[in-house]
Backbone as XML, in Angstrom:
<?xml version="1.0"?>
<chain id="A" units="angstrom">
  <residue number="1" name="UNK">
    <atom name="N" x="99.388" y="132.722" z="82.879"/>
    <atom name="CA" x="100.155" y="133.636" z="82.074"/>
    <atom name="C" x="99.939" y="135.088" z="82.511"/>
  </residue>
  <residue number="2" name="UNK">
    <atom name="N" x="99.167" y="135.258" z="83.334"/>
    <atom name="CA" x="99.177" y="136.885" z="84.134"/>
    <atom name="C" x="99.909" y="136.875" z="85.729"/>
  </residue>
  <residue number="3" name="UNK">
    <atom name="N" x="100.938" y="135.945" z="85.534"/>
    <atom name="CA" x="101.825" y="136.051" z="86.907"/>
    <atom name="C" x="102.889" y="136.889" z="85.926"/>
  </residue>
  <residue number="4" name="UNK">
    <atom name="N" x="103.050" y="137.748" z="87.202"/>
    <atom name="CA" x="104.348" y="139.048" z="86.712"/>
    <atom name="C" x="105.660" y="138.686" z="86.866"/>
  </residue>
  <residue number="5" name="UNK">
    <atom name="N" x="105.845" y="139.286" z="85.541"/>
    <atom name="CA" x="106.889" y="138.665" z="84.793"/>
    <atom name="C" x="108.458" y="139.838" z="85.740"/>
  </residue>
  <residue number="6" name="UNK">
    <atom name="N" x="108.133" y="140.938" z="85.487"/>
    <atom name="CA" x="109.064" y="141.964" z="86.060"/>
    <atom name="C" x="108.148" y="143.394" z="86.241"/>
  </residue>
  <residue number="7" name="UNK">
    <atom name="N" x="108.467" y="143.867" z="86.668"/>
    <atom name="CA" x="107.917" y="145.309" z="86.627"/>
    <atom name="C" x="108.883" y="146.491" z="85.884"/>
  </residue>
  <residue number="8" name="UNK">
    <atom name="N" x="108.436" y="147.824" z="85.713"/>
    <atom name="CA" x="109.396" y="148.316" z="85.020"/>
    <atom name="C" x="108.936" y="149.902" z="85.510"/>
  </residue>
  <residue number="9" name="UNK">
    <atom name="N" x="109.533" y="151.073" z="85.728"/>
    <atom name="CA" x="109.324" y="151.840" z="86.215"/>
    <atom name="C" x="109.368" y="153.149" z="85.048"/>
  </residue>
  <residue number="10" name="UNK">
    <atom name="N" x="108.410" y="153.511" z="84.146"/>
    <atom name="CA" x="108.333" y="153.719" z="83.221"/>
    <atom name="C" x="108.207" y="155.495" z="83.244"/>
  </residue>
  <residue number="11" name="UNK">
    <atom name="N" x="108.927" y="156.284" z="83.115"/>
    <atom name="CA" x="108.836" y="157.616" z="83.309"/>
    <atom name="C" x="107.705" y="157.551" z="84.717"/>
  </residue>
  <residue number="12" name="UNK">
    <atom name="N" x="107.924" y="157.164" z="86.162"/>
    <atom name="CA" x="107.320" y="157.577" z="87.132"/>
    <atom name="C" x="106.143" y="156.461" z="87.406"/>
  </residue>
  <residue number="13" name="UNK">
    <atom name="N" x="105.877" y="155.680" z="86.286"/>
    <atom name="CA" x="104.625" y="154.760" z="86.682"/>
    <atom name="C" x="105.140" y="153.351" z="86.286"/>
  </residue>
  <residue number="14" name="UNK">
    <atom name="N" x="104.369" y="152.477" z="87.867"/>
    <atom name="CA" x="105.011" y="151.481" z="87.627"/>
    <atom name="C" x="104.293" y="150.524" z="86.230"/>
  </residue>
  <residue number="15" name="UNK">
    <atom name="N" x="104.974" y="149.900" z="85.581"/>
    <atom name="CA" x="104.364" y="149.029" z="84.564"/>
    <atom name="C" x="104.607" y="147.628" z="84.638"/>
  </residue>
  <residue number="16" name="UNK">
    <atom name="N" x="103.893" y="146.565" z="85.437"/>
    <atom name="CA" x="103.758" y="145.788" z="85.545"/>
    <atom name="C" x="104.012" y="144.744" z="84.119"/>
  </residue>
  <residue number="17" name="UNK">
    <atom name="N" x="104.799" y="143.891" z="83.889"/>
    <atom name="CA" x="104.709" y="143.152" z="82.740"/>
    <atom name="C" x="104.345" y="141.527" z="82.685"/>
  </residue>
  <residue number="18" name="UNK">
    <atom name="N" x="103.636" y="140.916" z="81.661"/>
    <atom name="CA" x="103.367" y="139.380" z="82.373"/>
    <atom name="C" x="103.182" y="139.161" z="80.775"/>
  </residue>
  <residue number="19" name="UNK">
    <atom name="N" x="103.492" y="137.618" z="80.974"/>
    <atom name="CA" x="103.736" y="136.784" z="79.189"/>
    <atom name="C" x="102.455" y="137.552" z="78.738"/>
  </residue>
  <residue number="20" name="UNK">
    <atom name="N" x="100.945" y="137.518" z="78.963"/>
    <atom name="CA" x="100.123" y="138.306" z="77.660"/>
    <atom name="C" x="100.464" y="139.390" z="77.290"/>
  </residue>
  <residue number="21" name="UNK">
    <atom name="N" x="101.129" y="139.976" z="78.095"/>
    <atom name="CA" x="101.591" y="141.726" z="77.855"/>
    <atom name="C" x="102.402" y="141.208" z="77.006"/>
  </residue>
  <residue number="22" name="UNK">
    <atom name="N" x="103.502" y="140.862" z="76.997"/>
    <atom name="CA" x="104.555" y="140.609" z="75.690"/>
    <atom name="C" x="104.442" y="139.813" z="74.698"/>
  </residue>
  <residue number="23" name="UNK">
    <atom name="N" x="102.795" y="138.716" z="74.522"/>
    <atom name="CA" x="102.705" y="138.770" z="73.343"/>
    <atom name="C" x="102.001" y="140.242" z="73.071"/>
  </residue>
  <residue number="24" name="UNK">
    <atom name="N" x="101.033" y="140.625" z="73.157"/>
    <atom name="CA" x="100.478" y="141.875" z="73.117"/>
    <atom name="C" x="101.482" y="142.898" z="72.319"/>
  </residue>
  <residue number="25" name="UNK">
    <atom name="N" x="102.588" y="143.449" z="72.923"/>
    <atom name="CA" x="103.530" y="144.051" z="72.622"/>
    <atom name="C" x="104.525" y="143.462" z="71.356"/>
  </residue>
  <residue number="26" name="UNK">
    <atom name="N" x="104.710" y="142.256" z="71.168"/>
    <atom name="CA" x="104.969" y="141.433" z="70.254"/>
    <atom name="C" x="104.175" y="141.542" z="68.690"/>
  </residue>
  <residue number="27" name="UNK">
    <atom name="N" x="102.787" y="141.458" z="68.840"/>
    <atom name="CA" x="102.226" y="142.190" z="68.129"/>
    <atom name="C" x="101.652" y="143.433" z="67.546"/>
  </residue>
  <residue number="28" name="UNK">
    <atom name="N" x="101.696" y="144.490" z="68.466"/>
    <atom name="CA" x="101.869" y="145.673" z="68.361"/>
    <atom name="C" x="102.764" y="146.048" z="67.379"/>
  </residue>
  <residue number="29" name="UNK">
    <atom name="N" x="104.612" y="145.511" z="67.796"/>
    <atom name="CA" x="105.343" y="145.279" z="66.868"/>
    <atom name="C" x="105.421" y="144.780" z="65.417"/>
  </residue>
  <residue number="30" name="UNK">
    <atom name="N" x="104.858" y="143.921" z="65.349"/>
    <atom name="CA" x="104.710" y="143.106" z="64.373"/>
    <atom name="C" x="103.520" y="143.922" z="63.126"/>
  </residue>
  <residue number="31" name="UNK">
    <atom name="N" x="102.738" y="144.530" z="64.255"/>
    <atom name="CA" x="101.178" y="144.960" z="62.890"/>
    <atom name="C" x="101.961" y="146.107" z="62.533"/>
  </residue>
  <residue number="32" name="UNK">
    <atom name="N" x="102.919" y="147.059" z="63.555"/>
    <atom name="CA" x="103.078" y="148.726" z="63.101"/>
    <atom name="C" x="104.360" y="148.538" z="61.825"/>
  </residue>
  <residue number="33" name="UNK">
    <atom name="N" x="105.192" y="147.049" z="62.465"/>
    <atom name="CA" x="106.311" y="147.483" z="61.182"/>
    <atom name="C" x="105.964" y="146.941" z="59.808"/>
  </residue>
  <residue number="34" name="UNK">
    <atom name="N" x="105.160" y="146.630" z="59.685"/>
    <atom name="CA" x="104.870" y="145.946" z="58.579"/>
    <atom name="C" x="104.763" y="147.361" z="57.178"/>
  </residue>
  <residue number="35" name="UNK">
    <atom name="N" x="104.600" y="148.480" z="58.390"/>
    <atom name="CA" x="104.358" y="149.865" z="57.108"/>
    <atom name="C" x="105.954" y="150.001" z="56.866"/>
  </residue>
  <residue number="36" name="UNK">
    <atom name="N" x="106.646" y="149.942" z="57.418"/>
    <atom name="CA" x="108.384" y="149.932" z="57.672"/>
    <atom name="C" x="108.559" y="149.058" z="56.274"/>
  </residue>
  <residue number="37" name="UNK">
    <atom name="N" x="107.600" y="148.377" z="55.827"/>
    <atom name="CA" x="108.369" y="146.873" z="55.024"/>
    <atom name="C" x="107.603" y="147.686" z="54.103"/>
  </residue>
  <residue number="38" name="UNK">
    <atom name="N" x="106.704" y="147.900" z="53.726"/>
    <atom name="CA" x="105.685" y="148.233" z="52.853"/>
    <atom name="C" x="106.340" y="149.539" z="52.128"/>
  </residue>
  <residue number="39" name="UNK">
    <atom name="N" x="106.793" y="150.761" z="53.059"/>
    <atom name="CA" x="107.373" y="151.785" z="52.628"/>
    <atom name="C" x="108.880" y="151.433" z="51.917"/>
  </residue>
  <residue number="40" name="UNK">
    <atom name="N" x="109.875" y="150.726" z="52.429"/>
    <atom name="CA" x="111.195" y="150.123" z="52.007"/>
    <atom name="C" x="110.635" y="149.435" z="50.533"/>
  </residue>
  <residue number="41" name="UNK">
    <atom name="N" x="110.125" y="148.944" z="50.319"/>
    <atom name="CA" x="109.156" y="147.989" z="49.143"/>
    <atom name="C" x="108.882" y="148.759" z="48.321"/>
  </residue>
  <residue number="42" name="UNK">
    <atom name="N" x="107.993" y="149.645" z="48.853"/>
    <atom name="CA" x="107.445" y="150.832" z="47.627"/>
    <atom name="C" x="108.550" y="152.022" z="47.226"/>
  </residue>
  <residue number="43" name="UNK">
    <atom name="N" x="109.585" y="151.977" z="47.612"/>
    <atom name="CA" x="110.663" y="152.996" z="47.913"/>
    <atom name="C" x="111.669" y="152.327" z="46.631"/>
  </residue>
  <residue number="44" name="UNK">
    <atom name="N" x="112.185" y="151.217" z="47.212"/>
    <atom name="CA" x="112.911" y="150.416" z="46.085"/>
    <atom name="C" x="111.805" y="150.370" z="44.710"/>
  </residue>
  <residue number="45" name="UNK">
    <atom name="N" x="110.925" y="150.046" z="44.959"/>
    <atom name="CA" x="110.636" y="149.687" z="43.436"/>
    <atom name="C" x="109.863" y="150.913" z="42.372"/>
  </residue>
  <residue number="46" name="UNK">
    <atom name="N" x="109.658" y="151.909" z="43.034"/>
    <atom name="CA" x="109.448" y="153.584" z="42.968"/>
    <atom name="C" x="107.863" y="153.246" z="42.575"/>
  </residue>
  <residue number="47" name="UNK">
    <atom name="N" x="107.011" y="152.477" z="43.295"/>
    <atom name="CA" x="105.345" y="152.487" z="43.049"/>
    <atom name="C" x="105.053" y="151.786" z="44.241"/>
  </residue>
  <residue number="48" name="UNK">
    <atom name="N" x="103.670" y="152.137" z="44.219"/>
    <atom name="CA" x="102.773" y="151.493" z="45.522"/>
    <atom name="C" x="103.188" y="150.151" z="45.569"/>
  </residue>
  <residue number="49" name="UNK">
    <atom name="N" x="103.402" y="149.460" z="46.472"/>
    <atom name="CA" x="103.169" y="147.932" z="46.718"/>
    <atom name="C" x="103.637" y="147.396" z="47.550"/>
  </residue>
  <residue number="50" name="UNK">
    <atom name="N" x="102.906" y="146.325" z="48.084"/>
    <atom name="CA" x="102.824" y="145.208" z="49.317"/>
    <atom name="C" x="103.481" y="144.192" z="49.023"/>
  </residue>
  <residue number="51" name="UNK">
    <atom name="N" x="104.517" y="144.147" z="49.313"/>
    <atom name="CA" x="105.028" y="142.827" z="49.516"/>
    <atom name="C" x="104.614" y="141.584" z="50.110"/>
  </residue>
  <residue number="52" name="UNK">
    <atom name="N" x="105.241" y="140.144" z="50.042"/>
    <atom name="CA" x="104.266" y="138.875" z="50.723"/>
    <atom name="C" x="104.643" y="139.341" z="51.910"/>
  </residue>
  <residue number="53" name="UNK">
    <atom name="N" x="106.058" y="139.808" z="52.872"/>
    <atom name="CA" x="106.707" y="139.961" z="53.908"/>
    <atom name="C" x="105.863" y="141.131" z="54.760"/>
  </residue>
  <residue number="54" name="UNK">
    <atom name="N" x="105.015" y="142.301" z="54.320"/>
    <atom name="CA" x="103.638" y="143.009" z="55.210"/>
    <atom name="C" x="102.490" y="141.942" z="54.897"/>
  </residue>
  <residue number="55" name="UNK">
    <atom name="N" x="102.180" y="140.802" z="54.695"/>
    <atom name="CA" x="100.709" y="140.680" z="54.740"/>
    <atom name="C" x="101.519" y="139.311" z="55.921"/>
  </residue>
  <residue number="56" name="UNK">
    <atom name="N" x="102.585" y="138.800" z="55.985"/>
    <atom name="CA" x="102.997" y="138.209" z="56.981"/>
    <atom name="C" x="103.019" y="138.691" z="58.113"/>
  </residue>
  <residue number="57" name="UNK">
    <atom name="N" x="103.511" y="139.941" z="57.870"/>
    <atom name="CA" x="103.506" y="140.708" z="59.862"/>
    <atom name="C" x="101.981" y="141.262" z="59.921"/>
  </residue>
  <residue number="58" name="UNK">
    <atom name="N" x="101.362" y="141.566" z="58.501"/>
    <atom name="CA" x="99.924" y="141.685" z="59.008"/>
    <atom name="C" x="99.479" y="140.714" z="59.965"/>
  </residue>
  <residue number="59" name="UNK">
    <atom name="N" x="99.080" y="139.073" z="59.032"/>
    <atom name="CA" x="98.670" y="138.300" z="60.200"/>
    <atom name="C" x="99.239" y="137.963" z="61.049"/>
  </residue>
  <residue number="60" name="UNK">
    <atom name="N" x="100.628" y="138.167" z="61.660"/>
    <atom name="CA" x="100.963" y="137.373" z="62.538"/>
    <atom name="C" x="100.668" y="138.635" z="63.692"/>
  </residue>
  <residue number="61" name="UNK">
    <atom name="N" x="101.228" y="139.862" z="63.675"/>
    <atom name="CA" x="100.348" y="140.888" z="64.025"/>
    <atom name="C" x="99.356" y="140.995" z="64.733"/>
  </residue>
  <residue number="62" name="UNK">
    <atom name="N" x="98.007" y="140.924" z="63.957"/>
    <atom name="CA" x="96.932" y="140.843" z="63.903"/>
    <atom name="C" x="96.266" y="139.401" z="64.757"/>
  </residue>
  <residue number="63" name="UNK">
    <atom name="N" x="97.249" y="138.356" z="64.803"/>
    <atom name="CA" x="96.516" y="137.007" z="65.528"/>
    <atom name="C" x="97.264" y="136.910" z="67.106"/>
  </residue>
  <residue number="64" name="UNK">
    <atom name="N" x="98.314" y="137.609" z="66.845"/>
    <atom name="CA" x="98.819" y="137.706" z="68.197"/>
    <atom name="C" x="98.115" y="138.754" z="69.310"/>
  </residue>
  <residue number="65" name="UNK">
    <atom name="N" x="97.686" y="139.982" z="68.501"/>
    <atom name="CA" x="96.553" y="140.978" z="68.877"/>
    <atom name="C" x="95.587" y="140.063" z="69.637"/>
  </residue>
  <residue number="66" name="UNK">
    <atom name="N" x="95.035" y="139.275" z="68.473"/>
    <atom name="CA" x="93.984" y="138.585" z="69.056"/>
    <atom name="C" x="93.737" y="137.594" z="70.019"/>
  </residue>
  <residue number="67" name="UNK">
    <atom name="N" x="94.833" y="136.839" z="70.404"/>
    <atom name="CA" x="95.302" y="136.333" z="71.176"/>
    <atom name="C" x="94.956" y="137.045" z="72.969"/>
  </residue>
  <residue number="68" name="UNK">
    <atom name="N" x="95.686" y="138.196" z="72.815"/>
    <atom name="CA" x="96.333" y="138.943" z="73.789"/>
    <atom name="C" x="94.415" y="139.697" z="74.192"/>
  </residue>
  <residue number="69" name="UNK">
    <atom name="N" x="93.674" y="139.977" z="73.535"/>
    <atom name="CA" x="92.759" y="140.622" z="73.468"/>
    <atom name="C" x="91.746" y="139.549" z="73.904"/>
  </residue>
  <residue number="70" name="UNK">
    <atom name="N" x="91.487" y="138.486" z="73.655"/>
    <atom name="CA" x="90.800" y="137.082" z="73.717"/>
    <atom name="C" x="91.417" y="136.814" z="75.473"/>
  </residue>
  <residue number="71" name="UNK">
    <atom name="N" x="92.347" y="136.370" z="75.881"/>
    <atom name="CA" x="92.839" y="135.293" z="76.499"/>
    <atom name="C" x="93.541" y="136.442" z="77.566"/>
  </residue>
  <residue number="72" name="UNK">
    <atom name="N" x="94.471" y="137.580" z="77.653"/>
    <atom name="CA" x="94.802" y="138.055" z="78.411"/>
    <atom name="C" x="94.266" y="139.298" z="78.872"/>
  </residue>
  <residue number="73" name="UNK">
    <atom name="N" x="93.145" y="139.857" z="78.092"/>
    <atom name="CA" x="92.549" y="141.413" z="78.802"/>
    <atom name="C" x="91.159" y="141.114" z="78.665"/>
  </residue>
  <residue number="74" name="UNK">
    <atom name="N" x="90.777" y="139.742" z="78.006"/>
    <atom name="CA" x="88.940" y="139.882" z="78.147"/>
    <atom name="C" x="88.435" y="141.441" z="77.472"/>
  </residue>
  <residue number="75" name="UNK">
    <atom name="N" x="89.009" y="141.771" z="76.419"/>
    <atom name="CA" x="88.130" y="143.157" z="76.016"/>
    <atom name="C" x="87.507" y="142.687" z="74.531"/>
  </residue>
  <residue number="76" name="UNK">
    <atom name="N" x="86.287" y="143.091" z="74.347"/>
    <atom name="CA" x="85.741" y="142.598" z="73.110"/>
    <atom name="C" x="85.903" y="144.144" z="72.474"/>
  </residue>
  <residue number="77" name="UNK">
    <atom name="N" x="86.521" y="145.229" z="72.689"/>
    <atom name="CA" x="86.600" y="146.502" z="71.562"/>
    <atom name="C" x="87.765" y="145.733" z="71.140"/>
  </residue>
  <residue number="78" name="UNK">
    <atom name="N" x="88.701" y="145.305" z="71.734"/>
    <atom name="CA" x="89.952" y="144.865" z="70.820"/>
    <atom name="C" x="90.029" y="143.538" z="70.148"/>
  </residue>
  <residue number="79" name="UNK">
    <atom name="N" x="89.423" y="143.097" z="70.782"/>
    <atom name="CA" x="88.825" y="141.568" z="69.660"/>
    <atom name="C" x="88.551" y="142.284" z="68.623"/>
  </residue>
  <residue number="80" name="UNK">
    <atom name="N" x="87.156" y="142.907" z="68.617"/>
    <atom name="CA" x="86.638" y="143.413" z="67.476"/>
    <atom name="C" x="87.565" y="144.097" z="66.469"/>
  </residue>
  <residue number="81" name="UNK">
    <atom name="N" x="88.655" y="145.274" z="67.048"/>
    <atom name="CA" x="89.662" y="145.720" z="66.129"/>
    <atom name="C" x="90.416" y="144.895" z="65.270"/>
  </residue>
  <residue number="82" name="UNK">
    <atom name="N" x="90.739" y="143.426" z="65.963"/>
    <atom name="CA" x="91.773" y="143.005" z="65.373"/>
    <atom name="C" x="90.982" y="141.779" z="64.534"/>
  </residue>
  <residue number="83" name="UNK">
    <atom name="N" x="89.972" y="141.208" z="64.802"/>
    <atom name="CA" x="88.889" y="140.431" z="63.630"/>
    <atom name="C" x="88.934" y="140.421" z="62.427"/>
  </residue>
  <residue number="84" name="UNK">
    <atom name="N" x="88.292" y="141.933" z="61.881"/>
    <atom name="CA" x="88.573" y="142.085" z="60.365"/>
    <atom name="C" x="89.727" y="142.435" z="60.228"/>
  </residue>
  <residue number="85" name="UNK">
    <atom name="N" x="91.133" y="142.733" z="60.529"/>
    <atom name="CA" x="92.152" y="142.760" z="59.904"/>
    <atom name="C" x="93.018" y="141.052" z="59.668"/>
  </residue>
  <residue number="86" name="UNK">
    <atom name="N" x="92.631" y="140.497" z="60.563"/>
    <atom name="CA" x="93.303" y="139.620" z="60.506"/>
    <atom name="C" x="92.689" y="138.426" z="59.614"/>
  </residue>
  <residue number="87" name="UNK">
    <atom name="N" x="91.410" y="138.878" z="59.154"/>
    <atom name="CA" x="90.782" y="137.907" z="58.017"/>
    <atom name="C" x="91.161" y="138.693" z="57.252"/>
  </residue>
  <residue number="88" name="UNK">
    <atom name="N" x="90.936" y="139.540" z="56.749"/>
    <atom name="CA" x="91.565" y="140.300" z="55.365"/>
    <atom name="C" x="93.397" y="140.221" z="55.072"/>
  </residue>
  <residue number="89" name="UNK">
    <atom name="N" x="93.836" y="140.314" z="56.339"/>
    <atom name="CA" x="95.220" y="139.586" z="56.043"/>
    <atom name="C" x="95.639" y="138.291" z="55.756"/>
  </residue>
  <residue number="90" name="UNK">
    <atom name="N" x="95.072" y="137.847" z="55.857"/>
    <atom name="CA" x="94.860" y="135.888" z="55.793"/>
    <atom name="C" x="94.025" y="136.438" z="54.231"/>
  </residue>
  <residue number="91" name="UNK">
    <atom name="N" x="93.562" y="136.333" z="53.634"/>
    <atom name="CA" x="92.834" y="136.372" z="52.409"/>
    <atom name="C" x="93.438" y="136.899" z="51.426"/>
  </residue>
  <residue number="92" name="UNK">
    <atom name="N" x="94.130" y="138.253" z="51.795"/>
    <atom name="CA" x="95.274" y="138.749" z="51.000"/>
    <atom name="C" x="97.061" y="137.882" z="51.065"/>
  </residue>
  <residue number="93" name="UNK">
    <atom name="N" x="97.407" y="137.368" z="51.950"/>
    <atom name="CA" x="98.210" y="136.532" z="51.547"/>
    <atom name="C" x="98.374" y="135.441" z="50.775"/>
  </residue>
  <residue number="94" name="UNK">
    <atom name="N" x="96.516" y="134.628" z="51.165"/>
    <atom name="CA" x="96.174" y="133.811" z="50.082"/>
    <atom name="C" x="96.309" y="133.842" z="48.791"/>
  </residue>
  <residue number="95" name="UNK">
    <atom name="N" x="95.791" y="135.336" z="48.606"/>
    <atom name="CA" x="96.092" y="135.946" z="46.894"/>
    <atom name="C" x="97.251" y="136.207" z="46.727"/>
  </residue>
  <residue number="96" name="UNK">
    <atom name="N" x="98.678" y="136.686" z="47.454"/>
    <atom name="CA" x="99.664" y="136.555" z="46.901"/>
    <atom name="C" x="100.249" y="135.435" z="46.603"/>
  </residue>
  <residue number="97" name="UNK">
    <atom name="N" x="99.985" y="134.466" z="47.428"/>
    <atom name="CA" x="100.933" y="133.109" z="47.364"/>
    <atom name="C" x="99.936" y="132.562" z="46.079"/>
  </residue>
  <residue number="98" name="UNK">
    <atom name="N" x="98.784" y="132.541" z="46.251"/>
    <atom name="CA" x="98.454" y="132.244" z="45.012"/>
    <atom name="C" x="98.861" y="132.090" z="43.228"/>
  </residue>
  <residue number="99" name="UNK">
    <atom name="N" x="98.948" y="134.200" z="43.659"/>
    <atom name="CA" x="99.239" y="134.687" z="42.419"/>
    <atom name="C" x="100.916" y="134.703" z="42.019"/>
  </residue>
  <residue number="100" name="UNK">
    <atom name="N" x="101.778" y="134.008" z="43.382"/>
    <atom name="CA" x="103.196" y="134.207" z="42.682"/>
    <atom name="C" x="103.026" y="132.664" z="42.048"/>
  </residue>
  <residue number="101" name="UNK">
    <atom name="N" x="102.565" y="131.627" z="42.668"/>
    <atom name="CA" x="102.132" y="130.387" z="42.029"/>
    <atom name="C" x="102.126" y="130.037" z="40.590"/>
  </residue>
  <residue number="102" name="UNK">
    <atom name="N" x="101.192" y="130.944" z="40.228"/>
    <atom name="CA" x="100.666" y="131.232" z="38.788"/>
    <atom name="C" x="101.797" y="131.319" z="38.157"/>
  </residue>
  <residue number="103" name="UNK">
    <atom name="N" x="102.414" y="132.685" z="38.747"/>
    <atom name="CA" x="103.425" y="133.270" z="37.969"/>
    <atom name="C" x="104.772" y="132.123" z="37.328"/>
  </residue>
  <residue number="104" name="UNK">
    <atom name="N" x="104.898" y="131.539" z="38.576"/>
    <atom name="CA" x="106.160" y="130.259" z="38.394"/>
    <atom name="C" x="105.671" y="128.985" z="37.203"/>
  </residue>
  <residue number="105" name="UNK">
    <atom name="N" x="104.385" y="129.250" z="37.465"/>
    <atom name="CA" x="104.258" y="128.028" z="36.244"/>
    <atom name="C" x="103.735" y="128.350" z="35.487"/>
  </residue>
  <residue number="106" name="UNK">
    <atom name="N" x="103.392" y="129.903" z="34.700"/>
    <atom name="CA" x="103.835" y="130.092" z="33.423"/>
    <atom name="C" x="105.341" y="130.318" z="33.098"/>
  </residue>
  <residue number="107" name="UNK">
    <atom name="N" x="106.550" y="130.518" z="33.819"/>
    <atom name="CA" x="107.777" y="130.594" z="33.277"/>
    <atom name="C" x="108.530" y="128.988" z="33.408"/>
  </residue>
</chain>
């Protein structure tokens, strides 16, 4: 998965691309828009709050990070970055799906 995929000539430098780079970038995507969902969320409903749809791009985000950090760059600073987010995102989704659970079977 580090045979090059295309190259790309990026304001003057070449940027080599290969499948870990685009999950990598895949998740990059995935962890930054999740504030995109979070802000639209808190915007509509005029107060703080997280929707189930950011603690989804949290982990998926966050495991694709880890992925890409594990398996395609061998770096343990970015392992380490993406570790505790991606257990705390997994734990907090738990509690939402949980708590909408609840909610359905008291109505």
């Amino acid at each position: 998965m580090n045979e090059t995929l295309f190259s790309l000539d990026f304001f003057g430098n070449q940027v080599t691309i290969t499948a870990w780079k685009l999950i990598g970038y895949t998740g990059v995507i995935c962890f930054a828009s999740r504030w995109l969902v979070q802000l639209a969320a808190s915007h509509r409903s005029k107060r703080p709050t997280f929707p189930l749809f950011f603690w989804i791009l949290s982990l998926t985000g966050s495991l694709l990070l880890l992925l890409y950090f594990i398996f395609g760059k061998n770096d343990s600073v970015g392992i380490l970055s993406y570790l505790m987010p991606s257990a705390i995102a997994a734990y907090n989704l738990f509690l939402h799906i949980g708590d909408a659970r609840r909610r359905e079977a008291k109505s």
